[in-house]
VEXDREN-2710 file (C-alpha; in Angstrom, 1 decimal):
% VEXDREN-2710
k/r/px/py/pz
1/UNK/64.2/-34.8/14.3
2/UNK/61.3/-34.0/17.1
3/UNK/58.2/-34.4/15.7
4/UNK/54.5/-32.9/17.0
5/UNK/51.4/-34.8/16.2
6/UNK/49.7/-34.6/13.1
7/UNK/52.3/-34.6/10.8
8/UNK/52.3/-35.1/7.1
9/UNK/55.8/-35.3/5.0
10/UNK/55.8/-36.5/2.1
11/UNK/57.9/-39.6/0.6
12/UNK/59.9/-36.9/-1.8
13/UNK/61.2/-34.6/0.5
14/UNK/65.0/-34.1/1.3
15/UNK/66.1/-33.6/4.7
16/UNK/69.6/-33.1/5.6
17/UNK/70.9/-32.5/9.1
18/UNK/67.5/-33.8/10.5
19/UNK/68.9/-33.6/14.1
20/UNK/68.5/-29.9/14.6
21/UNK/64.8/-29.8/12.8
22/UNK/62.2/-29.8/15.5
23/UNK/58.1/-29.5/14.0
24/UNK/54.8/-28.9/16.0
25/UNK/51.9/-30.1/15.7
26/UNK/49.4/-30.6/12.2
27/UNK/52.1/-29.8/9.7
28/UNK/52.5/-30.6/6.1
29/UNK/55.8/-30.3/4.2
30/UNK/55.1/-31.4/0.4
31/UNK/56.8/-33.9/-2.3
32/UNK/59.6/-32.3/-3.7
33/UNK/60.8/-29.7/-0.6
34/UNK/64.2/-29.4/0.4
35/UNK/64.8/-29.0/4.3
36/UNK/68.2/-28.2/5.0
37/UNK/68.1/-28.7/9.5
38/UNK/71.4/-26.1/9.6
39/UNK/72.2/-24.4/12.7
40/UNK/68.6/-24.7/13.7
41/UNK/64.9/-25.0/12.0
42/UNK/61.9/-24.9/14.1
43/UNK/59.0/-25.4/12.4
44/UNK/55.8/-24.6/14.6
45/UNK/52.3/-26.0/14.2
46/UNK/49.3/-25.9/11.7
47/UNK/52.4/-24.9/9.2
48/UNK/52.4/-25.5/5.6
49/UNK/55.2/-25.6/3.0
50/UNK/54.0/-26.3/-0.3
51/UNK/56.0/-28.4/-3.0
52/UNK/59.1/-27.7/-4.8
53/UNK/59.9/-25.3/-1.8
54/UNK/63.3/-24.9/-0.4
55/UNK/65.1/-23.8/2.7
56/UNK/68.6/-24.2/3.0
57/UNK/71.8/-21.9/4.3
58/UNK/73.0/-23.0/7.3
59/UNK/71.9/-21.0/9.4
60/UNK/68.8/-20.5/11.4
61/UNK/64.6/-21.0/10.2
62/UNK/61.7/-20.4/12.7
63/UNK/58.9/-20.6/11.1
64/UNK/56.1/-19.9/13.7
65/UNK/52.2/-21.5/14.3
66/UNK/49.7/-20.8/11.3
67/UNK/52.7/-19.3/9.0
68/UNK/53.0/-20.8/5.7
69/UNK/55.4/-20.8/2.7
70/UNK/53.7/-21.0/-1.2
71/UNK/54.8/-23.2/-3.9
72/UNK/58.3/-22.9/-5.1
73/UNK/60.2/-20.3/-2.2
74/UNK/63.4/-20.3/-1.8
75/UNK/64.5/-19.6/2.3
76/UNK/67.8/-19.1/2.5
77/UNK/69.3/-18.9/6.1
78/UNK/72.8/-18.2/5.0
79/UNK/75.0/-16.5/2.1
80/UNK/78.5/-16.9/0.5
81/UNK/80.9/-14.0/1.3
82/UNK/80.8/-11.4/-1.9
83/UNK/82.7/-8.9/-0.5
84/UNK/86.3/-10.7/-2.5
85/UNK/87.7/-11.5/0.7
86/UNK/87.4/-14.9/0.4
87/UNK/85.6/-17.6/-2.6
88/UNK/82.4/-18.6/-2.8
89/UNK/82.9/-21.8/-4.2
90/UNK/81.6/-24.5/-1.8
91/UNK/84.2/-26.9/-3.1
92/UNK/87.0/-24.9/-1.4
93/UNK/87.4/-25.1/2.6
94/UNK/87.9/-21.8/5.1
95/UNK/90.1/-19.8/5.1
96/UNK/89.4/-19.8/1.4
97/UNK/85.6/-19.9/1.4
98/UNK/83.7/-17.8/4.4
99/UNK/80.2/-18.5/4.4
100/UNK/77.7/-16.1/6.5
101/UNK/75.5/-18.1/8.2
102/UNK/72.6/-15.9/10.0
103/UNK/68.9/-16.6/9.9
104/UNK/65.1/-16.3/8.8
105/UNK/61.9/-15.7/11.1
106/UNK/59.0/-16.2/9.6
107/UNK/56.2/-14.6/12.3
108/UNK/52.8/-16.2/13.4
109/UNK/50.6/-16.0/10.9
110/UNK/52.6/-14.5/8.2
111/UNK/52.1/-16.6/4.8
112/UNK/54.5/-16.3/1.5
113/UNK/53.5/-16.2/-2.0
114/UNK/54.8/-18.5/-4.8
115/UNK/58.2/-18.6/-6.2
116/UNK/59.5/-15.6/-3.8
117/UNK/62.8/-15.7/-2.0
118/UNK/63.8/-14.4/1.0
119/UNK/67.6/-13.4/1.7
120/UNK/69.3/-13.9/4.9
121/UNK/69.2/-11.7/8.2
122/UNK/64.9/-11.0/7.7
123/UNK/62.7/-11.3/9.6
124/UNK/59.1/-11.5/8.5
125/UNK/56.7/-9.9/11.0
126/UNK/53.9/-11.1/12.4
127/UNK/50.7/-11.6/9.5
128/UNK/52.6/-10.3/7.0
129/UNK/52.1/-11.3/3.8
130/UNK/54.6/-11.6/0.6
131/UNK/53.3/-11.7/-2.4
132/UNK/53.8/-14.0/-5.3
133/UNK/57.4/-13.5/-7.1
134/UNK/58.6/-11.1/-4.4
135/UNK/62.1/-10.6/-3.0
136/UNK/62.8/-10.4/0.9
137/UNK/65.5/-8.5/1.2
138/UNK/64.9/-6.7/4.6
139/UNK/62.4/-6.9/7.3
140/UNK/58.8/-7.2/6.7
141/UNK/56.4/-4.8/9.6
142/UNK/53.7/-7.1/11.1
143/UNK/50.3/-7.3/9.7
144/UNK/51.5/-5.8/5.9
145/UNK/51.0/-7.1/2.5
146/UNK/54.5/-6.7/0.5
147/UNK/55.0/-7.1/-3.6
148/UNK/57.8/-7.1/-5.8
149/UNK/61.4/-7.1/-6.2
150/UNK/62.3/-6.0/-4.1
151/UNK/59.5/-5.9/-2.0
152/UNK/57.9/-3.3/-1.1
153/UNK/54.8/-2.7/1.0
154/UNK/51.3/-2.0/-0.7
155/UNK/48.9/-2.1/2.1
156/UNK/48.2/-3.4/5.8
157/UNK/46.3/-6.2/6.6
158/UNK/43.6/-6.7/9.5
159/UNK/44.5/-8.6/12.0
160/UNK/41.3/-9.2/14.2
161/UNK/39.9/-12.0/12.8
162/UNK/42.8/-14.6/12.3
163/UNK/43.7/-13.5/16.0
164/UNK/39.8/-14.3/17.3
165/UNK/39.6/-18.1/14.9
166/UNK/42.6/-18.7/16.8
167/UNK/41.4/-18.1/20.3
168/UNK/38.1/-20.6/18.9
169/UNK/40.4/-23.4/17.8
170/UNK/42.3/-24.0/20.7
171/UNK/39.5/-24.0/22.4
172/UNK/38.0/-26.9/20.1
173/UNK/41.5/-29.1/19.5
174/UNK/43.2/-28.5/22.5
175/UNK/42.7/-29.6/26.0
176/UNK/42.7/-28.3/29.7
177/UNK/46.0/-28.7/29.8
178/UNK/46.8/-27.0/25.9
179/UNK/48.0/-30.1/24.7
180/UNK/47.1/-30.7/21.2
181/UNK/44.2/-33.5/20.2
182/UNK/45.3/-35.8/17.4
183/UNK/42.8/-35.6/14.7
184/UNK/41.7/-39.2/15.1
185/UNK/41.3/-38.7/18.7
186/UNK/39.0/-35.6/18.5
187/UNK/35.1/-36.2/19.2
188/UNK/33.4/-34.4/15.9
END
């Protein structure tokens, strides 16, 4: 697992297949998440997933900077094969089971309510927003807040003022060269 600076993961957290989980820079994954690595899962910076959370499937995450996910969502990066081609049982090897592995992207600045879960293949746009309880089952526009099950979109969201704090703190917590400053090496 490559790790960025800054990073907080708690003593309860289950990682499997750490080798192809790469994280930036001031994240914090909670007690109690699961963090399946699977094909792939990149995990930018200032990144939060909150506890009890789970993302597992094997197939692909990117989460990118400043996205977060809520208490209790469920990711899942990959599904069983319904179609009754083939089992679903993960006790039973190919050709008899045929899992679909594909992915999740979870866009800059996009954040995810409590206790939703998002279904392989979607990608979550830039600053979008699911609400509490909701379920992903296709792509989510930048910038637009999405309820229910399944989710549906209510509203857009501004995007001006996250997009100007950002410009401010890299300016205050990076340097010259963009590289991120380590909390305990900043001068405050």
């Amino acid at each position: 697992m490559k790790i960025g600076k800054d990073v907080t993961i708690h003593s309860s957290v289950k990682i499997i297949n750490s080798e192809k989980i790469t994280m930036g820079d001031s994240v914090i994954v909670d007690d109690f998440v699961l963090l399946f690595g699977g094909k792939g899962c990149t995990i930018g910076s200032f990144i939060h997933i909150a506890a009890f959370s789970s993302i597992g499937g094997g197939g692909e995450l990117v989460m990118e900077d400043f996205s977060g996910l809520s208490m209790g969502v469920r990711v899942y990066t990959g599904n069983e094969d319904y179609s009754g081609e083939s089992f679903t049982n993960p006790t039973l090897p190919a050709p008899y089971r045929q899992p679909i592995r594909t992915f999740v992207r979870i866009e800059k600045f996009a954040v995810v309510g409590a206790n939703s879960v998002i279904l392989p293949g979607v990608t979550i746009g830039e600053g979008a927003v699911v609400g509490a309880n909701s379920l992903i089952l296709k792509d989510c526009k930048p910038w637009t807040v999405y309820l229910g099950n399944p989710a549906r979109p209510v509203r857009e969201r501004p995007s001006t003022k996250l997009r100007e704090m950002e410009d401010k703190l890299r300016l205050e917590i990076f340097d010259a060269n963009g590289e991120y400053i380590p909390r305990s090496e900043r001068h405050t």
